[in-house]
C-alpha positions as CSV (number, residue, x, y, z in Angstrom):
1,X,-50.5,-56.8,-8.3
2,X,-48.4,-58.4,-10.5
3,X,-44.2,-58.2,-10.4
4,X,-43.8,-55.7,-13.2
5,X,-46.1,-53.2,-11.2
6,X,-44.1,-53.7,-8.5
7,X,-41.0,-53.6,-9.9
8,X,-42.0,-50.6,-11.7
9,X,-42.6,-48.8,-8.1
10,X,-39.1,-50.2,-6.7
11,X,-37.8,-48.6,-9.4
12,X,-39.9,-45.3,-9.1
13,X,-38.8,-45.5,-5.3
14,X,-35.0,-45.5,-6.1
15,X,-35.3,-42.8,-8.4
16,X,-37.0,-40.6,-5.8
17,X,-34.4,-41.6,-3.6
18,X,-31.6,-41.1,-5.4
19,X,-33.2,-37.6,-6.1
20,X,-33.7,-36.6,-2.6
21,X,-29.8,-37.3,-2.4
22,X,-28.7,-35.7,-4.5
23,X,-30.9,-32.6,-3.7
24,X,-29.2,-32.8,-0.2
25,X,-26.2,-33.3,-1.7
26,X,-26.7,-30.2,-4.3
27,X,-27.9,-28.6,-0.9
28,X,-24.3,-29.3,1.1
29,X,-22.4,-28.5,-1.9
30,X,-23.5,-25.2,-2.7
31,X,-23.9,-24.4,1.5
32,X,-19.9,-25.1,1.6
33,X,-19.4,-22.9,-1.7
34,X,-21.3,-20.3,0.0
35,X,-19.2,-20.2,3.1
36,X,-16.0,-20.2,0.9
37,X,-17.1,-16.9,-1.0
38,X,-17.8,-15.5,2.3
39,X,-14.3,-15.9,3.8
40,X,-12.6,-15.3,0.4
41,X,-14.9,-11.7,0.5
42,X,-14.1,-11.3,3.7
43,X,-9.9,-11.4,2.9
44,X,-10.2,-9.6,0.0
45,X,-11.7,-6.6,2.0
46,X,-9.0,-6.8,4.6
47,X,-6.9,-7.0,2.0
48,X,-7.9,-4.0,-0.2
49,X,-8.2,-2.2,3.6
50,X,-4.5,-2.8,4.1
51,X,-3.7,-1.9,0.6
52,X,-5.4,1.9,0.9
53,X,-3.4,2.2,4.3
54,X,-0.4,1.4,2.5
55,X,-1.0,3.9,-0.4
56,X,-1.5,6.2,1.8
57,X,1.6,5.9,4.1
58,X,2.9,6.3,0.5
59,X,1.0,9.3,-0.3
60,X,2.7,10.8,2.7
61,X,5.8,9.6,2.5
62,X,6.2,11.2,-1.5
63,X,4.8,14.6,0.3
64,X,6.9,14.4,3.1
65,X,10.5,13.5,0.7
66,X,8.9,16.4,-1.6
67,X,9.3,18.8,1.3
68,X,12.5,17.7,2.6
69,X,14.0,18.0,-0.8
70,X,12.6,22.0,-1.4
71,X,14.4,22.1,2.4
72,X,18.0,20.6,1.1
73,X,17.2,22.8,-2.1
74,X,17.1,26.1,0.1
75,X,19.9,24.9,2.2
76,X,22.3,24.4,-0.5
77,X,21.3,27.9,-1.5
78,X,21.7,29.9,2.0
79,X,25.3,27.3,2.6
80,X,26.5,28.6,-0.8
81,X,25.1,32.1,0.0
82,X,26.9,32.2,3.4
83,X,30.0,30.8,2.4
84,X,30.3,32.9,-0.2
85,X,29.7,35.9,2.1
86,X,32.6,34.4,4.4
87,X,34.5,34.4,1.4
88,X,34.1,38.1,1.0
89,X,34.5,38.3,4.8
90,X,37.8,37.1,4.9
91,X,38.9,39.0,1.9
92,X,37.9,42.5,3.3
93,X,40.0,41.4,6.7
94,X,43.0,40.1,4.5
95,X,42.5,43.6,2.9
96,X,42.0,45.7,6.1
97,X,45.0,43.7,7.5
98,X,47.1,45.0,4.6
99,X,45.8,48.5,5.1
100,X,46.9,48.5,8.2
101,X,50.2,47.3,7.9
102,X,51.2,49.7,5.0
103,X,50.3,52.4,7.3
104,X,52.8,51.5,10.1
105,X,55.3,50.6,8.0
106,X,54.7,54.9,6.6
């Protein structure tokens, strides 16, 4: 053999080499990328998980200050209702008391 066919293999060698490392390489690199898109799935469905809880706490808190505010709605009405009666109330015993006086004054 002479030194150029041997070179020529040394060289043929080395490239084969430095393509099985950088297969392995390739390999590592895309085993780590793999792992990272697994966690980062993994957060973004514990994330959209909390997120649904949260909108529905919301949901229910909206029905919930929907319901208290018909309740402070009918309130106001039956307070203005009742006072108003009292109102009335106090007038017919203002007027009753009057009655009453004109007659034992006759």
């Amino acid at each position: 053999m002479d030194a150029v066919a041997v070179s020529t293999m040394i060289v043929a060698l080395l490239l084969m080499l430095a393509s099985v490392v950088a297969k392995v390489f390739t390999a590592q690199l895309i085993s780590r990328m793999k792992h990272q898109i697994s966690h980062v799935t993994s957060i973004k469905q514990e994330a959209i998980g909390r997120l649904k809880m949260v909108q529905s706490h919301r949901a229910v808190a909206v029905q919930n200050k929907g319901v208290l505010t018909t309740k402070r709605t009918k309130l106001h009405k039956r307070l203005s209702r009742l006072k108003k009666e009292m109102g009335e109330i106090a007038q017919d015993k203002d007027a009753r008391k009057q009655r009453t006086e004109m007659c034992k004054v006759e």
